[in-house]
N, C-alpha and C positions, 0 to 999 in steps of 0.2 A: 483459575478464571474460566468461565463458560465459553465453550466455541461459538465464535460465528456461525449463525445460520448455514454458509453459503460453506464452511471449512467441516462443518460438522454434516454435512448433507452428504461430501464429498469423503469425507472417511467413511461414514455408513458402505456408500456406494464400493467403495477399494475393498471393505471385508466384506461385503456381498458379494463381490465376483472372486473371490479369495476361495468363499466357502463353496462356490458354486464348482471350482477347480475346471473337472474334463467333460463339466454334463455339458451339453451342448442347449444352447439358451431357448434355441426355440422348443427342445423336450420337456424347459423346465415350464417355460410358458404354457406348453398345451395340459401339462400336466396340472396348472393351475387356472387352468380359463380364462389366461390371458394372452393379450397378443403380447409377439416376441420384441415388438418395440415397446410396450410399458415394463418389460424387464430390463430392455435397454437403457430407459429413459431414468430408472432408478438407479442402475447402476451408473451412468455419466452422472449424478446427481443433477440433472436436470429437470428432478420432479421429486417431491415427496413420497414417502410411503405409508401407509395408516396402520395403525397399530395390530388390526386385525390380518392385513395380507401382509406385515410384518412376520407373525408368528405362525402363518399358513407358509410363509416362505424358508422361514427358519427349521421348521417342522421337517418340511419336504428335504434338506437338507440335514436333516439330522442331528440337529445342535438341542441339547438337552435344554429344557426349560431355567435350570440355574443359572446356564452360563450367556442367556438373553441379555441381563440385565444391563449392561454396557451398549449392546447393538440400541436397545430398546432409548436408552437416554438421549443414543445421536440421533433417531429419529424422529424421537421428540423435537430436541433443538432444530433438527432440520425442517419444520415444518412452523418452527416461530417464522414471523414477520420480521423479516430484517432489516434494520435503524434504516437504511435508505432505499426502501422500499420506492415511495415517493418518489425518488429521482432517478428512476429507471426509465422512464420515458427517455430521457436524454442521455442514458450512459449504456455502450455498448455492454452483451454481457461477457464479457474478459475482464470488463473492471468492477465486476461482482467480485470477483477473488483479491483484487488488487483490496478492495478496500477494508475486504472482509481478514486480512494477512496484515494489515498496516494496525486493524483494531485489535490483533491479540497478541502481536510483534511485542517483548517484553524489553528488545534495543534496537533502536534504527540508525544506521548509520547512513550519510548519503554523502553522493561528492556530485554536486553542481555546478556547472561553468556556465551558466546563460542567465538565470533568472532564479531568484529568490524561491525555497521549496517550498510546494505548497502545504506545510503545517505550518508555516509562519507566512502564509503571505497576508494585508491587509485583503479589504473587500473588494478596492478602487484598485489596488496594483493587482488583483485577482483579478477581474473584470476587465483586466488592458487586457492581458497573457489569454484569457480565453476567448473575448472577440481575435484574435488571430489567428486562434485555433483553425484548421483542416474542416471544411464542412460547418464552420460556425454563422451561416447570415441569419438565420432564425432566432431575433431576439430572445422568444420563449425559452428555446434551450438555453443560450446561453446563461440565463436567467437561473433555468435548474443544475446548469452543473458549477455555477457559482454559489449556490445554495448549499448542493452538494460538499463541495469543499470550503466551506466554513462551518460548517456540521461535521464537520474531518476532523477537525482542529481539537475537538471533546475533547481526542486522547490522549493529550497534553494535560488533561486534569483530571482522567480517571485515577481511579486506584486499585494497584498499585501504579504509580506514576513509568512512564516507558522513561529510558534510557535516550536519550535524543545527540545522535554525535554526526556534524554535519563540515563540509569543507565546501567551500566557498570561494569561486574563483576571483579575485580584486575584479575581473570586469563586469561582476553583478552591479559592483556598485556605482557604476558610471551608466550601465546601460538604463537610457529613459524611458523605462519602461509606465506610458499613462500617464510622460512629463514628469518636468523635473520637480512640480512639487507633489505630486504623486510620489516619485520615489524619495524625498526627502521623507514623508509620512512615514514611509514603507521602511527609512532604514535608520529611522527615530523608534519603530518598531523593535527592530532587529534588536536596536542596543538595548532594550527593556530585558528581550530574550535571553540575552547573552547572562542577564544577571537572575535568569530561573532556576529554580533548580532542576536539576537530570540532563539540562541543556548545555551540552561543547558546540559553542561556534565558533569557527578559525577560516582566516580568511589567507587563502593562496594568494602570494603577490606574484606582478607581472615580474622582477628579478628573481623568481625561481626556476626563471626555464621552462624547461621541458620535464613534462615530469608521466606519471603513469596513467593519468587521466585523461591522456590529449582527445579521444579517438570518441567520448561517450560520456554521458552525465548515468548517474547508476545509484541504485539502494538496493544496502545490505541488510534484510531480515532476518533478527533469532527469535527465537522462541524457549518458553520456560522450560525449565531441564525437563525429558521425558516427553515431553506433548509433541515438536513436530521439528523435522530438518533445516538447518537456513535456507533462505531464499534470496537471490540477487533478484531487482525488478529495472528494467531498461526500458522507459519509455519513448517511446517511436511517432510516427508521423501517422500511422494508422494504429496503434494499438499499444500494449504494452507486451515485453517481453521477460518470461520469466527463465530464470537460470539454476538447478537445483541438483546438477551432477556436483558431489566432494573437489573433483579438480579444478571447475569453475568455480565453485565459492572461493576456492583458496587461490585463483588467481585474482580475483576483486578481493579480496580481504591484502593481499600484497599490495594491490594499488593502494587503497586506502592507507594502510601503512606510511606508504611513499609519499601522497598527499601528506596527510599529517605531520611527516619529519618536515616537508617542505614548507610546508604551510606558517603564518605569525603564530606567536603565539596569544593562548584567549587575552590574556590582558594588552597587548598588541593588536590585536583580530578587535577589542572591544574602540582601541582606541582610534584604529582604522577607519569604523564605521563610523566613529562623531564626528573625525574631520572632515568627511566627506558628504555629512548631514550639515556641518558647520557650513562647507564652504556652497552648500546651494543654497542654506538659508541667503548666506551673502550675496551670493546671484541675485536671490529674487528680492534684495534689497534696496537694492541697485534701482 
């Protein structure tokens, strides 16, 4: 599968200061008629590089014209227009990587304890959760980064299909999030979900305790064999955070673990979600 833009920019950028090793940037700059921040700004992938100061740059570093071919394709991809291009007026740039890691993620696992994740959330329950947002009174934005994540959703139906394995804490599904027929919609949803394929939904009950997820809501990214390391993503009140040392994956891959022993199971976790669709349709019957 082809890199994202924003993941393929950003390996470019890692073997260019690889190959660049002990020279020092601003020699390599003056050596190229460049200032020493446009060699910087390539290598944070924070800018593209063209094809021509590509091979002036490879050159100067002494990489044989055979062995371009690979640097040569990531920055191509790096300089494609990225699917959400559009919705960067309203999204900080930290969530260029986020979203650009969730499109090539080949399984997501996530563990939630507040609010339905956003690859499954509807428009209207999307729309509660981001007017609340940190910084959200500008309709317009909120507008585009509700755009933004239903344009998320895709990768739920590209191909090859991701792997989707999700834990869910019982008080998603009480909490009104956009009222109670709002979340009835949302978790008349859920149950559609549960019966997709690539989709585990399991829902943590309130008689499991305490368990390993108390502290944090958290997503675990893989990637297909070869192409790139897992990724934990922990989103926060100003941004998101990423986690990508072997010791930290492997302690969120234990929670996860823990969640799931604890957790209904799916035909339980399915049956979960309709009584509680059931019993607010009956509310609002009333």
């Amino acid at each position: 599968m082809a890199r994202p833009t924003s993941t393929a920019r950003q390996e470019l950028g890692s073997e260019l200061r690889r190959l660049r090793g002990d020279r020092r940037g601003a020699t390599v700059a003056t050596a190229l008629g460049w200032s020493e921040s446009k060699l910087s700004r390539i290598e944070t992938a924070h800018t593209s590089i063209s094809e021509d100061d590509l091979d002036r740059l490879l050159t100067a570093y002494g990489v044989r014209v055979e062995d371009r071919l690979r640097l040569r394709d990531l920055a191509d991809r790096g300089r494609e227009r990225a699917w959400w291009t559009p919705y960067r007026s309203s999204v900080p740039d930290p969530y260029d990587e986020y979203v650009a890691l969730e499109g090539e993620a080949c399984r997501i696992s996530e563990w939630e304890a507040q609010v339905v994740p956003g690859l499954l959330q509807t428009d209207e329950y999307a729309h509660a959760v981001i007017e609340r947002g940190v910084d959200m009174a500008d309709p317009a934005v909120i507008q585009h980064r509700l755009a933004l994540r239903m344009a998320r959703q895709a990768v739920l139906t590209r191909e090859p299909l991701p792997s989707l394995h999700m834990v869910l804490d019982e008080a998603v599904l009480y909490r009104e999030v956009g009222g109670r027929d709002v979340l009835r919609r949302q978790l008349s949803r859920l149950a559609e979900d549960t019966r997709r394929p690539g989709i585990e939904l399991l829902i943590l009950p309130f008689s499991a305790g305490a368990h390993a997820g108390q502290i944090e809501s958290f997503m675990v990214l893989d990637f297909a064999a070869g192409t790139r390391a897992p990724v934990v993503h922990i989103e926060g009140l100003t941004g998101g955070l990423f986690r990508v040392k072997p010791d930290e994956i492997d302690v969120y891959r234990d929670a996860l673990d823990d969640l799931r022993k604890r957790a209904l199971s799916p035909e339980d976790s399915r049956t979960a979600i309709a009584e509680r669709e059931d019993a607010l349709r009956a509310t609002a019957a009333r």
